[in-house]
N, C-alpha and C positions, 0 to 999 in steps of 0.2 A: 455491449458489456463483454462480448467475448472478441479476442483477436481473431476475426476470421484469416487471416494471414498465415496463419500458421493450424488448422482446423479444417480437415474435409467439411462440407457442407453436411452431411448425412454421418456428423464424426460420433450421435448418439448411439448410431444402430450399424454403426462401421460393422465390417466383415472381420470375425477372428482369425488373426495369426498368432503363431510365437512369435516373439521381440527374437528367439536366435534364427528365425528363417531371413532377418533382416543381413545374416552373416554372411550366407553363401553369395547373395544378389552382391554386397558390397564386394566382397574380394574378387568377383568375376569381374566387374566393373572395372575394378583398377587392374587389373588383369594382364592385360598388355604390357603395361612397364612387366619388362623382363629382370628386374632385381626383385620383384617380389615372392617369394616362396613360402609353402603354407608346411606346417607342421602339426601334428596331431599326435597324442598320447592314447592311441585305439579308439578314439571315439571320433571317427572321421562326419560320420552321420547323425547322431545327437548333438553335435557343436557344429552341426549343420556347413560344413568347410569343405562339405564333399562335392559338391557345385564348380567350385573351384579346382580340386583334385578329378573332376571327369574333362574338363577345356584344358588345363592345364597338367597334366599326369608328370610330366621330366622337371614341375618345380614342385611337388609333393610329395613328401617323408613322412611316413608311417614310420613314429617314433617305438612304438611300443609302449607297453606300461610303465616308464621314465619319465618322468616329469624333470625331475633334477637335472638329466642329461639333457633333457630337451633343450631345455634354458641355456645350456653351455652351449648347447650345437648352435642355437639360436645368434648366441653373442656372439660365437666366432664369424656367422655368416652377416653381420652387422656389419664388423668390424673389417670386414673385407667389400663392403659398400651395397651389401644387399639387403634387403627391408621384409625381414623374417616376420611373419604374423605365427602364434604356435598357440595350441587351442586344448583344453582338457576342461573338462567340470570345474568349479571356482574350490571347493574342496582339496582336489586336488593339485591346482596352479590358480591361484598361489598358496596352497594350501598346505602346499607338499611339497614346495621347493623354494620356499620364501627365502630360504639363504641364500640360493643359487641366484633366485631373480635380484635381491639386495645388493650381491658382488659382482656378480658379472655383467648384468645389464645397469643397473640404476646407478652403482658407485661410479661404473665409466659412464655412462647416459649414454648407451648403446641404442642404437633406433629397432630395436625389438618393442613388437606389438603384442600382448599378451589380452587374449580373449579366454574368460573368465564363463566359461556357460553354465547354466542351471544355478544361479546364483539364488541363495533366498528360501525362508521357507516352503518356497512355490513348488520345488520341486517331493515336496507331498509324500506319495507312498516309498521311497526313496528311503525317508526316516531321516533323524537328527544326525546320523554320521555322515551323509550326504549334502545337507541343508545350510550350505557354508551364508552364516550369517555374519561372518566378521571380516570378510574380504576385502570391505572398503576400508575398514578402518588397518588392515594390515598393507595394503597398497598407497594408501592417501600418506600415509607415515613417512615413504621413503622418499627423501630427497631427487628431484629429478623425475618423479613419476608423476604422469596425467593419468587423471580417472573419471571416465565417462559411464555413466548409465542411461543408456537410453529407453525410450517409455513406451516405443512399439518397436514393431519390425520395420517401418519404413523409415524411421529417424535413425535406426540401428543400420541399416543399409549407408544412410549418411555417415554417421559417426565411424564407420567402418573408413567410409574415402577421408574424411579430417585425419583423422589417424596415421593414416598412409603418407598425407603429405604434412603433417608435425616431425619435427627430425626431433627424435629422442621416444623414451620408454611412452608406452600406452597401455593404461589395463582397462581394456572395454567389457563390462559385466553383461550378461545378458540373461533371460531366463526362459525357465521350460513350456509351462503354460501357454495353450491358446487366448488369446485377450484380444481387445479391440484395438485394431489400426486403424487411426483415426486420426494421423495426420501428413499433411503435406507434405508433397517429397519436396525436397530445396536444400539447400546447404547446410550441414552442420557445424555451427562456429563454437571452437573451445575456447572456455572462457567465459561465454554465454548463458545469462538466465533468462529464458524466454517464456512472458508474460503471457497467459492465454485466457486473462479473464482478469476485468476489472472489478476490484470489490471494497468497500469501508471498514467491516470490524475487525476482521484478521486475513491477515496471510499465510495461506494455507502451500508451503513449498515441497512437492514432492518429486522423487525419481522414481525410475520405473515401472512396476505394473500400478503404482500408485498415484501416478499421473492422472489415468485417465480415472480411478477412482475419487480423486478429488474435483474434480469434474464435475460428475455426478453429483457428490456431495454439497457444493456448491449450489446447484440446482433444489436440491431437496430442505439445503439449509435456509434459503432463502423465503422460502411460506415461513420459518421461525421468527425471522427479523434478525437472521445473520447472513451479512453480505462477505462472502470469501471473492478471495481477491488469490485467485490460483497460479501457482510458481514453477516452473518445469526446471528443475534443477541439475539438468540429464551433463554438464559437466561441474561435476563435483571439487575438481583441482586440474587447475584454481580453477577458482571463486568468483565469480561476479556479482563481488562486494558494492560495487556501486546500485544494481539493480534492486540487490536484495536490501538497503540501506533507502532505497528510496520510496520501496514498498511498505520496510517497517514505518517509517516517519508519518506514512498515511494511515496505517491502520492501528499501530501502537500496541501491535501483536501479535505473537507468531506460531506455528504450529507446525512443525515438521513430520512427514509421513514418510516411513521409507518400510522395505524390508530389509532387516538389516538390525544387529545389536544399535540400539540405542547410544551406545557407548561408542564413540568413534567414528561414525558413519557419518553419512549427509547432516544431519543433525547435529551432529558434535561440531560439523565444519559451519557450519552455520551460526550457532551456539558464540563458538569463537569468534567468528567472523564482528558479531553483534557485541559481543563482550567492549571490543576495542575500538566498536566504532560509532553505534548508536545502541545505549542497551534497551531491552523493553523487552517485558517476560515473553518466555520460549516455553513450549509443550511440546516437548517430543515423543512423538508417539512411532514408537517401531517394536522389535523384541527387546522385551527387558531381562535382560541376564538371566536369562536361561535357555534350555535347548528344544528344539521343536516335538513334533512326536509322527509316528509313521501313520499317514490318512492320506486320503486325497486333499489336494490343497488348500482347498477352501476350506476343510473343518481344521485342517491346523491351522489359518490364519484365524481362525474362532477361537482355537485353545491359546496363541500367542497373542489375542488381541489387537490384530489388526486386520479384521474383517470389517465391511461397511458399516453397519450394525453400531460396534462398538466405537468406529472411529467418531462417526455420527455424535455420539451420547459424552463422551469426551470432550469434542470440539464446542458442544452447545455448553457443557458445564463450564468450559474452559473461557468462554467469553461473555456467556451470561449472567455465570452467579458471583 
């Protein structure tokens, strides 16, 4: 029932990382190509890029509080053949420079990598002014841009090296919380929806820390007499419209789990996706238009509703009644 292929053995009781300590291991990796240069907006150690900036120090730029500028300095160093990755809170890039990343990098498809950290309302005590919940749906928009979420630190380590060698824009989202890493290191393919669990009633497709709680959910849905059939969605554009098309056909229903507005995100693309090509009702469950509030994580994903709990009682209404 489950893809061990893609699943540690022990992926229940896996050992907690953050999805962004998956940041520093990948840019050290690819490390060696000498056109890669990293960039930071003061946050060299919370977007976890400092790994990289201690091996490497003569290709790392402490931009300052700049986000906007950063993006510039980025594209100029693109556009002269080097493969800039530049890194600040999702709030703030692209939160805070969406114009600069829209013209200078996307409009030309500049090979800047753009890592998106603390994405979600994961990152908790932070509060709503932090908790950039609209980032995919403001990256997924622009022309030319790939958007990756990955769903631990060891696939984030991958997603980091596909990045590197995709020639054009990448916004890899990543987030704060410690969670379970709980899958195989191997190669990350964009484009790719990868299957991690066979199931009949619905298809249950999520990205990041919501991967591995549908998983679980799965598991628990299963004593009800609902077989989820789980989706790791971890690149979001494009799309791997055939996977998820061959998913729906089987189960004839769909549910989307992300952190993230509801509106615009993995869901939205999804949504679409299904609209055009096989339709069958969609429940999307992420934040619904509205803003998070300052707690630690897990009670704001209780007051946004999407905590397990709730996703749980949703998902059984949603294919039961």
């Amino acid at each position: 029932m489950y893809n061990e292929e893609y699943l540690i053995p022990e992926w229940r009781t896996a050992p907690k990382r953050a999805i962004r300590d998956g940041v520093g291991e990948g840019l050290v990796l690819i490390g060696d190509d000498e056109r890669v240069v990293v960039l930071t907006g003061d946050l060299a150690e919370s977007t976890r890029v400092k790994p990289f900036a201690e091996v490497h120090p003569d290709r790392f730029l402490e931009m300052g509080v700049a986000e906007q500028n950063m993006a510039g300095v980025a594209s100029g160093m693109a556009s002269e053949g080097l493969i800039p990755f530049i890194s600040s809170f999702a709030t703030f890039s692209p939160g805070r420079n969406w114009e600069q990343i829209r013209v200078s990098i996307a409009m030309s498809a500049q090979n800047v990598k753009i890592i998106g950290s603390h994405g979600g309302a994961a990152v908790g005590e932070n509060g709503p002014t932090h908790q950039a919940t609209e980032d995919i749906a403001l990256m997924r928009v622009l022309p030319n841009m790939t958007v990756l979420v990955p769903c631990d630190a060891t696939q984030c380590s991958a997603a980091i090296e596909a990045a590197y060698k995709h020639s054009g824009p990448v916004y890899i989202r990543t987030a704060r919380p410690k969670v379970p890493d709980f899958t195989k290191p191997g190669t990350f393919e964009i484009g790719k929806i990868y299957k991690y669990r066979d199931g009949q009633s619905v298809t249950v497709a999520a990205c990041g820390i919501h991967v591995w709680e549908a998983l679980r959910l799965a598991e628990e849905l299963e004593g009800r007499g609902v077989e989820c059939e789980v989706l790791n969605v971890s690149s979001v554009k494009p799309l791997d419209v055939e996977t998820l098309v061959m998913s729906a056909k089987k189960t004839k229903r769909v549910v989307t789990v992300e952190d993230h507005q509801i509106m615009g995100g993995m869901g939205g693309a999804i949504s679409e996706a299904l609209s055009s090509n096989y339709a069958v009702p969609v429940l999307r469950l992420g934040v619904n238009d509205r803003f998070g509030v300052s707690a630690p994580w897990e009670e704001v994903y209780r007051k946004v509703g999407i905590d397990r709990d709730t996703l749980r009682e949703r998902i059984v209404r949603f294919v039961l009644d």
